[in-house]
C-alpha positions, 0 to 999 in steps of 0.5 A: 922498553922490555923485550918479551922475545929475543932471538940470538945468533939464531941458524937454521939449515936445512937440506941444501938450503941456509934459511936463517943465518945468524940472526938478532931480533928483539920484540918488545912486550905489547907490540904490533911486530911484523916480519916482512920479505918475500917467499923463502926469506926465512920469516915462517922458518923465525916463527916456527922456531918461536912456535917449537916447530923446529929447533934452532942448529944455533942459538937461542930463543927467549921468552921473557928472557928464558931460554925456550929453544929445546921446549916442545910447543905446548912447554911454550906460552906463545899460540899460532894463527895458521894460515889455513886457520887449522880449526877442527871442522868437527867442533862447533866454535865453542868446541875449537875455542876451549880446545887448548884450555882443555888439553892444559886442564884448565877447565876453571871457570871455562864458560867465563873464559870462552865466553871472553874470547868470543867476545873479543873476535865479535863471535858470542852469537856463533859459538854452537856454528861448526866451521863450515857454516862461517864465513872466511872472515869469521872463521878467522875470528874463531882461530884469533879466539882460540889463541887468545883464550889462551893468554899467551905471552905472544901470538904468532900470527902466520899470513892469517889474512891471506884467504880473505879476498881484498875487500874483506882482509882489509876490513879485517886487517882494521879488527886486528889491529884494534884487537891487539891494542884491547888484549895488549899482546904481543903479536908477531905477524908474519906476511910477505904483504907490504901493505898489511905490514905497514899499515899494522906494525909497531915495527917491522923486520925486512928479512932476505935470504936468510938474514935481517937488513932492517928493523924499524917503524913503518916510516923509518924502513919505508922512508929512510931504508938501509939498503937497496933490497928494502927499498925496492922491497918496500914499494916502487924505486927510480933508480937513477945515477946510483941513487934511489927516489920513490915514484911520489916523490918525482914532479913533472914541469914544463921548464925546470922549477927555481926551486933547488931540484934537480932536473933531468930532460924526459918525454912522457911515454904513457899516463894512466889514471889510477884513481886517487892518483895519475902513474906517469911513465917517462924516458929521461934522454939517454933511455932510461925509464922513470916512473911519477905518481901524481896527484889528479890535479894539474897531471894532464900529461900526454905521450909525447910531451916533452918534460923535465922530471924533478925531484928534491935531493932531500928525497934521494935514497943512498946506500952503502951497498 
């Protein structure tokens, strides 16, 4: 598939501190991409330097395959959603939204074009409401509008979630999704949240100090990571023996099962109910610590029971590193 966004051997350093070493990166037109890791990764250096904020030391970023590394922001057809949403409190909706469009001296046919947006974001009724007098989420809706309006080639999407409390951003989290399959953008979602990364991405770039360890579908970093980072990244790991197996997919038995698994000696430490599942906390003889998440049923276990913690080798993650 075409790539609307290349990033080549791209390097920033600022002072005391490499926040991006050489990295590669392809977003294909139309997709949902996300960058994912923790803070000072490098993910909000990559979309400011998308966005023109910064300039790359070394080289270069291309939009549908021209070199856009030296242009200012508004020489580039790429728009940002900021984290704090930057609207204008002074400007009604309206005003925020055709904000843009007027400073292109696009006025053509601005009503149609507005109007759209809002629309699109569920906000025609709100468009003469200042900032103030919309909730987090509407407000959030108002900046999606006044980048949308604005027909980028990709939209730069920095934890725009992040303000929302969780039973609103994951309603939103829905909306934006459905969003970018109606307007076939391409969104490049910036979020240190594995949750929203996983649960909205087309693909998704693990990034650590700098560097990318990983590119690929939600399923492929999550279920078959390249290295240790993005395993441990991407959810919780029992590491034992030099091997990596998620917390779902360990079994409890009372005797080792005849099914081929392997099986090591444990006693349960705790149990905690967690609502559509049960965290059981065991010690494998030796000492170490595991942990199995299990479903409600048959997951009666209590500390002190003494068990045999399983697992299919199919389910080991091994790593080179």
């Amino acid at each position: 598939m075409q790539a609307v966004l290349q990033l080549r051997h791209v390097s920033k350093r600022f002072p005391g501190h490499q926040a991006l070493a050489g990295i590669d990166l392809d977003v294909r037109k139309g997709e949902f991409f996300s960058l994912l890791g923790p803070s000072g990764c490098g993910k909000t250096t990559t979309l400011r330097l998308i966005a023109g904020f910064e300039q790359p030391d070394s080289g270069s970023v291309r939009l549908n395959g021209a070199d856009i590394s030296q242009l200012r922001p508004w020489q580039r057809n790429v728009s940002t959603v900021f984290q704090n949403y930057a609207l204008f409190p002074h400007l009604t909706v309206r005003g925020n939204v055709e904000f843009g469009l007027r400073r292109q001296g696009r006025t053509g046919d601005l009503d149609t074009a507005v109007a759209r947006a809002l629309d699109l974001v569920q906000l025609g009724g709100k468009a003469s409401r200042y900032p103030a007098q919309l909730s987090g989420g509407e407000r959030q809706r108002a900046a999606l509008a006044r980048s949308l309006v604005l027909e980028p080639d990709v939209l730069l999407l920095d934890e725009p979630l992040s303000a929302l409390d969780p039973a609103l951003r994951r309603q939103v989290r829905t909306e934006l999704k459905a969003l970018q399959r109606r307007v076939g953008i391409t969104f490049l979602f910036v979020t240190h949240d594995q949750e929203e990364a996983l649960s909205l991405s087309d693909r998704i770039a693990v990034m650590n100090a700098g560097r990318i360890e990983q590119v690929g579908t939600p399923e492929e970093v999550y279920l078959q990571p390249r290295t240790r980072f993005v395993a441990s990244f991407l959810g919780s790991v029992n590491w034992i023996d030099g091997i990596g197996v998620r917390p779902e997919a360990m079994r409890l038995f009372a005797t080792p099962p005849d099914e081929e698994m392997r099986a090591l000696r444990a006693t349960v430490v705790r149990s905690s109910f967690l609502g559509n599942y049960v965290q059981v906390e065991a010690e494998i003889d030796g000492g170490q610590a595991v942990t199995a998440e299990l479903s409600r049923l048959g997951s009666g276990w209590q500390p002190g029971d003494p068990v045999h913690v399983c697992w299919r080798p199919a389910d080991e993650l091994r790593f080179a590193d």
